[in-house]
N, C-alpha and C positions, 0 to 999 in steps of 0.2 A: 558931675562928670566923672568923678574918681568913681562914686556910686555902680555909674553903667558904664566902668573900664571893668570894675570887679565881677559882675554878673556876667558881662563878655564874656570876662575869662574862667569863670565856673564855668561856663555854658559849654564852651570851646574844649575846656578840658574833658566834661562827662562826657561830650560826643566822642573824643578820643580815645576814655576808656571803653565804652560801650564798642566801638570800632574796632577797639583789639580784641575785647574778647571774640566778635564776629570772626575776625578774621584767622584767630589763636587756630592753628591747625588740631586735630585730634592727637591722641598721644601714641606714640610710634609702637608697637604689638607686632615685636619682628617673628615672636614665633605662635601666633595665633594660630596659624591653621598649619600645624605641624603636629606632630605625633611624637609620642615620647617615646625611646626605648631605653629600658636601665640595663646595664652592662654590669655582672656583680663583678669582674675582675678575676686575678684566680689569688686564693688565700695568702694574704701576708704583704703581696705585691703593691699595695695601694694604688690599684690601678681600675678601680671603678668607674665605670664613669655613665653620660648621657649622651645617646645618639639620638639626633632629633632629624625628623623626617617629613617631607611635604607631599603628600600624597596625589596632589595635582599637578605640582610643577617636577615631582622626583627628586628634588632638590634633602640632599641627605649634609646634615652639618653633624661634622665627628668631634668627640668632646664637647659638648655646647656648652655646658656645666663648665669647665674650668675655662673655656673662650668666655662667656659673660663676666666671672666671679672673679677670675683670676686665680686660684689655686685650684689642686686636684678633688675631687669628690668624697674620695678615700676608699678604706678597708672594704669589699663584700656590699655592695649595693644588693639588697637581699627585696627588697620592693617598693612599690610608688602606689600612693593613694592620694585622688583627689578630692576635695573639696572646696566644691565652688572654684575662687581661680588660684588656690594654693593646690601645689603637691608637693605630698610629705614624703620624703622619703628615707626609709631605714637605711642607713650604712652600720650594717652588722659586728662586720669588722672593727669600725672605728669606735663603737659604743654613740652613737649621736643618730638625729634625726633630724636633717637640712627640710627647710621648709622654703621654696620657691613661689614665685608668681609664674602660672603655667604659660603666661602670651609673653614673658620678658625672661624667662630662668632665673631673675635676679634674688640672690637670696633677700628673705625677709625675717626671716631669724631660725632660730635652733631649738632642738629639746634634746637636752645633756640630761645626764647622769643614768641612764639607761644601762643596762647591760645587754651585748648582742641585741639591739631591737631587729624584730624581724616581718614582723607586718602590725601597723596604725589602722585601728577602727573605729571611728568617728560613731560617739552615741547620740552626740548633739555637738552644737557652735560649739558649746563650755567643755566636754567630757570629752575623753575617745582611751580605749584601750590599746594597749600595745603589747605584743608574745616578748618572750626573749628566751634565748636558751644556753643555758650551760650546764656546765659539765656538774653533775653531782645533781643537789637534789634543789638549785637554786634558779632552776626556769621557772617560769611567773606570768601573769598577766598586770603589767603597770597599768596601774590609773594615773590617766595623766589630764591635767589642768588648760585644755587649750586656749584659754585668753592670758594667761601663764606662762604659758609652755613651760611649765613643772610637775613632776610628779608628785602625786599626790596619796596615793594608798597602793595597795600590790591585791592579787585576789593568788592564793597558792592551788595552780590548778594542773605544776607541771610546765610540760614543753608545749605548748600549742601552736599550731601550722597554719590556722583557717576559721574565719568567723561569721557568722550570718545571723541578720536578725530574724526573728521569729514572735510577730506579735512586739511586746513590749520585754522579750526576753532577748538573750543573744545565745546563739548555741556555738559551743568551740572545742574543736576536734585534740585531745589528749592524747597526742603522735605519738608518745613513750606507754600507752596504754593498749585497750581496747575500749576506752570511754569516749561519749561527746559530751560534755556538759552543758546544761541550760543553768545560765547567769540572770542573774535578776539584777536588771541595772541601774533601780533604785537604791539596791542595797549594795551592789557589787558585793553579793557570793553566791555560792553555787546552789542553785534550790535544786536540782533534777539531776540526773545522768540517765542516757542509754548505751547499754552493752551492745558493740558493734563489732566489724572482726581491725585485728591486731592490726594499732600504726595509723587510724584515721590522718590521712593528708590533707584532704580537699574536703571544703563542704559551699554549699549553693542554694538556694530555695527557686522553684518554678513558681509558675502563674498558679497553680492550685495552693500553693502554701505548702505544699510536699517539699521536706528536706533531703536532698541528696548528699550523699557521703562518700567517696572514695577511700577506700584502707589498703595498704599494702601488702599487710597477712604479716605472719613471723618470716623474717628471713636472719638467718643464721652463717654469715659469711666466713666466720674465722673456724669455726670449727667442726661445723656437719650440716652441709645444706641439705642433709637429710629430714632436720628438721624442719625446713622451708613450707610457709603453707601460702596457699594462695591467695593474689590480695583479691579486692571485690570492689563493685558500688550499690549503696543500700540507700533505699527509701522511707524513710520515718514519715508512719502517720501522726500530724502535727497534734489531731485529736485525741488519740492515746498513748504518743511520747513513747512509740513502738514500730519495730522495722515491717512494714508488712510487704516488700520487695525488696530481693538482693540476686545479683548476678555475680559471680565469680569467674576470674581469668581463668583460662584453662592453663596456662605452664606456674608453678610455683617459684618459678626464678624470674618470673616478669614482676617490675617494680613499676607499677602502673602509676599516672599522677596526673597533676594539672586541669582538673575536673573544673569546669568553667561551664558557664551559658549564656545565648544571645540574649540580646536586649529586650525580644520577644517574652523571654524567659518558658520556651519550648523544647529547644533542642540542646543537648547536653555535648558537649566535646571533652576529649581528653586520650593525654595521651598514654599507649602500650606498646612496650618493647620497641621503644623509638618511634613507634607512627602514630599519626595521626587519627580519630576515628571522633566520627558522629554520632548521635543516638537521637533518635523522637522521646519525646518523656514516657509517650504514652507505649513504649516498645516492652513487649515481650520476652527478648534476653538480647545479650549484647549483640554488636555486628560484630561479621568477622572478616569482614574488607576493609583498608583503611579509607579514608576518604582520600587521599592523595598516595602518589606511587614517588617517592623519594629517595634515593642511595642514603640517604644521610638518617643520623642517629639525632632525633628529634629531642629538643632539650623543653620545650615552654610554649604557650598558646596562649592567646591574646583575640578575642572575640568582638570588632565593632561592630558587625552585624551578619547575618549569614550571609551577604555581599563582602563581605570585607573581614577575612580570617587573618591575623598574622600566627605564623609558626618561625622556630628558630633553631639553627644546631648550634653547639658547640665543643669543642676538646677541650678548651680553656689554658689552651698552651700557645693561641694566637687567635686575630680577632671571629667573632661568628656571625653568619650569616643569616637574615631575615628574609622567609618568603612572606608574597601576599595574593590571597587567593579570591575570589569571584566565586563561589561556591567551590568545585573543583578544579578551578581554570586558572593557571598561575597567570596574575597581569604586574608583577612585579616582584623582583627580589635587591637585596642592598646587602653591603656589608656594614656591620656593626660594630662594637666593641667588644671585648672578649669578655662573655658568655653572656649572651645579651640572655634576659631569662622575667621581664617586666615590661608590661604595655601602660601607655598612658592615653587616653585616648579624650 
């Protein structure tokens, strides 16, 4: 009888566990289908932050980052890079890179001892590089340890803005130059460069494996914008690590940027002289209409699909505003944090 009280109550018990787990609800994902925007703040202020967005319901949560965590985000949120369900995000200002769960914000840890990080480029799970920039001759590309999150080697390449893979190589835009360098990322160093015009900002690769490049040209603020030359965007053929298309802005005092493409990887956006403008890859020289007609002075561009454009302004002397577009059809705008300038999509 003791026998088959104790088998009873095994029995009665597994049913019990087995029951909960059935019944155990899924785990709460308050911000899964939200949209990230990073806010870099304005310098010194420590007032970076994360405005997260729901694109169905309109539902815009301000600060989400210090409402989940409980403290502020910090110095110059300079940008967000996903992988899988983290995003890493550079706070330039603070010297660190917060690493979040993108459906919870909840931090999951850090990567210290950076200086200025300013954009995370994932080479695998294990590897990912990171720009940083200061002042003098100490900008760099860290190697950093992602199952770690430590640094682990530097590659000396300068200031770099922008990174793209190419092949088994990485190519990264040398903003204080007129170089892009091709990284071998077996070895992390520099095997290649191509001569490009002065300042490369942005770089991207299309469907054909064509590398596109945005440059700002020389600009000369403090003492003779005489010197000023115009920026451009240039084409490298991948096959012989050579520009064989470039179009340049027509005014030398536009500082063109944000060179971005859809997920198609066809159509090329970025923005000049605060607006907005599109390109086919396969175009013959720039447009000269913007793709949207806006008062405002266009700060950053964010591409989920040529259905679904964000663009943003900002002065950075209070918070800025987010449009969202349907090709040229505005079906949404929000206010954000001050200078909102990062999409997370």
């Amino acid at each position: 009888m003791k026998i088959s009280t104790k088998i009873l109550f095994l029995a009665t018990l597994l049913f019990t566990v087995i029951s909960c787990k059935k019944d155990d609800p899924d785990p709460v994902l308050p911000y899964e289908d939200f949209i990230l925007i990073g806010n870099q703040g304005a310098w010194g202020s420590n007032n970076g932050s994360i405005t997260a967005y729901n694109h169905e319901t309109k539902e815009v949560v301000s600060n989400a980052f210090e409402k989940v965590n409980g403290y502020k985000l910090g110095d110059l949120v300079q940008s967000m890079t996903v992988l899988d369900d983290l995003v890493y995000i550079c706070v330039s200002g603070s010297d660190k890179i917060e690493i979040i769960n993108k459906n919870t914000l909840e931090v999951q840890e850090g990567i210290q001892g950076l200086e200025n990080p300013r954009y995370i480029f994932p080479i695998s799970y294990v590897k990912a590089y990171v720009s940083s920039w200061e002042f003098g001759e100490n900008s760099e590309i860290g190697v950093v340890n992602l199952q770690s999150n430590t640094k682990t080697g530097s590659i000396q390449t300068g200031w770099i803005e922008s990174m793209v893979f190419q092949g088994d190589n990485v190519w990264a835009t040398g903003h204080d130059t007129n170089k892009v360098f091709l990284i071998n990322i077996d070895d992390d160093i520099i095997e290649n460069e191509v001569t490009v015009n002065f300042a490369p900002q942005s770089i991207i690769k299309d469907k054909d494996d064509h590398v596109w490049v945005l440059s700002w040209g020389e600009k000369d603020w403090m003492s003779n914008t005489n010197n000023n030359t115009a920026g451009s965007i240039a084409r490298i053929d991948p096959s012989s690590n050579t520009i064989d298309k470039q179009f340049f802005f027509p005014s030398e005092f536009d500082t063109p940027s944000n060179l971005t493409i859809d997920p198609t990887l066809q159509t090329l956006y970025f923005i000049s002289e605060g607006n907005l403008f599109k390109m086919d890859i396969g175009a013959s020289a720039l447009p000269t209409s913007p793709m949207v007609d806006l008062p405002q002075y266009l700060y950053a561009v964010g591409v989920k699909s040529n259905n679904e454009v964000y663009v943003s302004e900002s002065e950075f002397s209070s918070n800025g505003t987010v449009y969202i577009y349907n090709d040229t059809q505005l079906v949404d705008s929000l206010v954000a944090g001050v200078g909102p300038a990062s999409f997370s999509f």
